[in-house]
C-alpha positions in Angstrom: 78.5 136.8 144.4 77.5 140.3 144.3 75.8 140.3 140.8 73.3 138.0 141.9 72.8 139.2 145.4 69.3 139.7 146.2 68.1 142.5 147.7 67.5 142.3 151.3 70.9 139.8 152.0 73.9 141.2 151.4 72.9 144.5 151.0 71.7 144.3 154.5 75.6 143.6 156.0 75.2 139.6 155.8 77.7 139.1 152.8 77.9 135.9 154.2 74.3 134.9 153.9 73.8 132.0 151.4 71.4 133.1 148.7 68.7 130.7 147.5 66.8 130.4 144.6 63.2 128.5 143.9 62.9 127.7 139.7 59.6 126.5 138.7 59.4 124.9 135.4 63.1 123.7 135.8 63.3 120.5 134.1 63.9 121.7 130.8 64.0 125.3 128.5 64.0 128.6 130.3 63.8 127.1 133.7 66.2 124.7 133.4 68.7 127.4 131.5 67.8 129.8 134.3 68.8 127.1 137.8 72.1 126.4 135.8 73.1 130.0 135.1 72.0 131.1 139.1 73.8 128.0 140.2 77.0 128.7 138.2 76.6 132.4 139.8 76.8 130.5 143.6 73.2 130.5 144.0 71.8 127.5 146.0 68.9 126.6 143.5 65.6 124.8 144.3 65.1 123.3 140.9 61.2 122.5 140.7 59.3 120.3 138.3 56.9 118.2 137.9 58.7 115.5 136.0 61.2 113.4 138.8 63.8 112.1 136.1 64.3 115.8 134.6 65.1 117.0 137.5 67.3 114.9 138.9 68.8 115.1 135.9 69.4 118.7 136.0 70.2 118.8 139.6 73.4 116.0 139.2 74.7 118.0 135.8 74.6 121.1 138.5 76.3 118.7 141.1 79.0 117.9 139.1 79.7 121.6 138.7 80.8 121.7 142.1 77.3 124.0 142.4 74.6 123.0 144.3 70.9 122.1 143.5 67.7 121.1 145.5 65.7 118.7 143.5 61.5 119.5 144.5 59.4 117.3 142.4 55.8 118.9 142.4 52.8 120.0 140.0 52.7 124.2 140.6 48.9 123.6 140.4 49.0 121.8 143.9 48.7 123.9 146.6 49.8 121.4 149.2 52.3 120.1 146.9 54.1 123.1 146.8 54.2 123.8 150.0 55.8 120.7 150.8 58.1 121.5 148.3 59.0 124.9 149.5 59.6 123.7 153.0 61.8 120.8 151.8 64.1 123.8 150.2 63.7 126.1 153.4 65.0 123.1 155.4 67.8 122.2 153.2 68.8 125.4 152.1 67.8 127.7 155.3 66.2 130.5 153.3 64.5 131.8 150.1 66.0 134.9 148.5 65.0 134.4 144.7 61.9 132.9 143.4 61.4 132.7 139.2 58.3 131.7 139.0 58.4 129.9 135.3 56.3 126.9 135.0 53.5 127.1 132.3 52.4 125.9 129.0 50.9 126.9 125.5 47.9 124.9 125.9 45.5 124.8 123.3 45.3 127.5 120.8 42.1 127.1 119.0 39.0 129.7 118.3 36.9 130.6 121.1 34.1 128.5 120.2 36.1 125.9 119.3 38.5 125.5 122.6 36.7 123.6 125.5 36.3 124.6 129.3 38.7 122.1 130.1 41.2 123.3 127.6 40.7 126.6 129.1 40.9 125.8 132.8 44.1 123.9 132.5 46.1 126.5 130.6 44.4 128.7 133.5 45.3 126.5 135.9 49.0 125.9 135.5 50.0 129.0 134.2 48.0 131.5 136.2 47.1 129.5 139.6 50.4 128.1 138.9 52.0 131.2 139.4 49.2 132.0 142.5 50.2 129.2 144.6 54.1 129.7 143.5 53.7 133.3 145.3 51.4 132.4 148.2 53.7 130.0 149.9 57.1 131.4 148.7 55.8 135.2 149.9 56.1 134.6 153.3 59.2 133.4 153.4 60.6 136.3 151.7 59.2 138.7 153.9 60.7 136.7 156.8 64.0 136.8 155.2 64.1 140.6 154.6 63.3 140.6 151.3 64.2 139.0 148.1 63.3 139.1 144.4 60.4 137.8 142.3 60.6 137.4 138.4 57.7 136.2 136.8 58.1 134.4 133.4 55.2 135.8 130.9 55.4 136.3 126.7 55.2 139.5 124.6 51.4 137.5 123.8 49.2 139.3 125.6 51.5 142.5 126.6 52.7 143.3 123.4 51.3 141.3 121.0 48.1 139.6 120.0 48.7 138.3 116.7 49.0 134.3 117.3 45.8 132.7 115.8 43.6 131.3 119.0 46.3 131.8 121.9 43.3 133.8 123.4 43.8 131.4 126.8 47.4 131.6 127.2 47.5 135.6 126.1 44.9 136.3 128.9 47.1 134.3 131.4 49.9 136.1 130.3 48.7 139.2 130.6 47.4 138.5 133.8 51.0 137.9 134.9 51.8 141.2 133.6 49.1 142.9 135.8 50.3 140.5 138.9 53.5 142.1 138.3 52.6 145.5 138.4 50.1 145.1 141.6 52.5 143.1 143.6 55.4 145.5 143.1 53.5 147.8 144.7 51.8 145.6 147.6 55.4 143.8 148.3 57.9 146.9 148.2 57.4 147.9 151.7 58.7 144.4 152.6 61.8 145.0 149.9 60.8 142.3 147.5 61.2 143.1 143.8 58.8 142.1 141.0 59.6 142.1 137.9 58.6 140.0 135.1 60.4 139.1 131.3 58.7 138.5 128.0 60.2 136.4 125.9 59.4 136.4 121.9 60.2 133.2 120.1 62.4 131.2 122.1 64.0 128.0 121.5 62.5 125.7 123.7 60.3 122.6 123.7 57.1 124.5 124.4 56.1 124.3 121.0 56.2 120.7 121.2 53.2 120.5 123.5 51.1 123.1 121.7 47.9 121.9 120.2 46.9 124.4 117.6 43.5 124.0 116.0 41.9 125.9 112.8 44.5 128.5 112.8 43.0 129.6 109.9 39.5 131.0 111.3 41.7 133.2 113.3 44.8 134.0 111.4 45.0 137.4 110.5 47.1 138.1 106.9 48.9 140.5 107.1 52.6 140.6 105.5 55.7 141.3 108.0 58.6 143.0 107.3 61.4 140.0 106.1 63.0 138.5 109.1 60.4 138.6 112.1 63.2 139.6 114.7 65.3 142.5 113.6 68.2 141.5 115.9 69.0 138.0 114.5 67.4 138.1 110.9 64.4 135.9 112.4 66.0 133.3 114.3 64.6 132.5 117.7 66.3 133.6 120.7 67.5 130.7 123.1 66.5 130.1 126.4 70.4 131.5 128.0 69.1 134.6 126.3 66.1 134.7 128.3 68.0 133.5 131.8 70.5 136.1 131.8 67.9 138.7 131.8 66.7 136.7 135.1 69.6 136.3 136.6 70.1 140.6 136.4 66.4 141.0 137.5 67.1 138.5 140.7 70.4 140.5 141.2 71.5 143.6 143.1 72.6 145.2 139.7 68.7 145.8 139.4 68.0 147.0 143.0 66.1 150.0 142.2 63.9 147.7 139.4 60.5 146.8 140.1 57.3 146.6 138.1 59.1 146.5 135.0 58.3 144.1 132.2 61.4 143.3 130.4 60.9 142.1 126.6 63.5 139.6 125.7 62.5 139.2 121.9 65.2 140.9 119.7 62.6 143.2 118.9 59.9 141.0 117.4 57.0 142.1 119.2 57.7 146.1 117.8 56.5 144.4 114.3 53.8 142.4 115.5 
């Protein structure tokens, strides 16, 4: 399908050439939203998680579709892990056009003398070496196929805004994504990979669930927003098809001359903020 072509396939006089997908973080919210719209587009999808029953789950709804879905069952945190993972899709699949690299988590949002190393390191770990070993063992495989498309998953916290009371971990790893974007854009374009990363503001998604906030208070700061804290929907959240339709444009070859671009999918809420 020529909306989700990556760059370096078709574009290259190989219309034929199956495009591939890897989606980290796909068992459930933006991942998951993200392998079902690529997969309804005809892209073969490496669905990745680190929880077995989601993904199969997701990978039989995509089945059933008539679409087709590689279930890779791995923490993005292990290096060998994922490589095994990414080699399982290369030999299923054949190639590796598109990766979204989407896997994180809040973490722990607490004052900084209040949030503990290990706190720290883990929302480090999975959301920044996450992302790390994601690219390390996916890169080369682009490069080998041409070229390809990267979209990294980060927040307006950190980029755009840095109001959240004690998201001071997960804002540093998601402005470091940010940064990754920008210096890998450069680094990979000579190989025709794309980098690009969205933003999401408040999203529907279950990532709240797992968020341990702590004395919010100590680090609140009051101060009175306009009513409705996204302009586009009168304050309700965005959902996570809002967010993978934005991915599925930066993984396609409508957005062939985009790279290095942050792209904030928030209905405006970080311009307040």
């Amino acid at each position: 399908m020529d909306s989700t072509s990556p760059a370096g396939s078709a574009q290259d006089g190989n219309p034929q050439k199956s495009i591939v997908a890897l989606v980290t973080g796909a068992g459930s919210g933006i991942g998951r939203a993200t392998a079902i719209t690529l997969a309804r587009a005809g892209v073969t999808v490496g669905a990745l998680g680190h929880t077995e029953e989601d993904i199969r789950t997701l990978c039989d709804e995509i089945g059933a579709k008539g679409q087709r879905a590689i279930a890779l069952v791995a923490d993005t945190t292990d290096s060998d892990g994922m490589k095994a993972a990414i080699r399982k899709l290369l030999d299923e699949a054949g190639g590796l056009d598109i990766v979204v690299a989407n896997a994180g988590i809040n973490g722990v949002w607490a004052p900084i003398d209040d949030i503990q190393p290990d706190e720290w390191d883990r929302t480090i770990a999975v959301n920044l070496k996450g992302t790390y070993l994601t690219l390390h063992h996916a890169v080369p495989h682009l490069k080998t196929g041409g070229g390809g498309s990267i979209v990294l998953v980060s927040s307006i916290n950190g980029t755009r805004t840095f109001t959240s009371p004690g998201a001071t971990a997960y804002s540093a790893t998601k402005a470091a994504q940010a940064a990754m974007t920008k210096q890998l854009a450069l680094e990979l374009g000579k190989h025709r990979i794309r980098v690009n990363a969205v933003c999401p503001g408040k999203i529907d998604t279950e990532i709240q669930d797992n968020t341990e906030n702590r004395h919010a208070e100590e680090t609140l700061i009051p101060v009175e927003w306009p009513e409705g804290d996204i302009p586009v929907t009168g304050g309700k959240a965005g959902t996570s098809q809002d967010v993978a339709d934005v991915i599925a444009f930066l993984s396609s070859d409508a957005s062939r001359h985009v790279t290095g671009s942050l792209v904030f999918v928030d209905g405006g809420q970080s311009l307040l903020r």
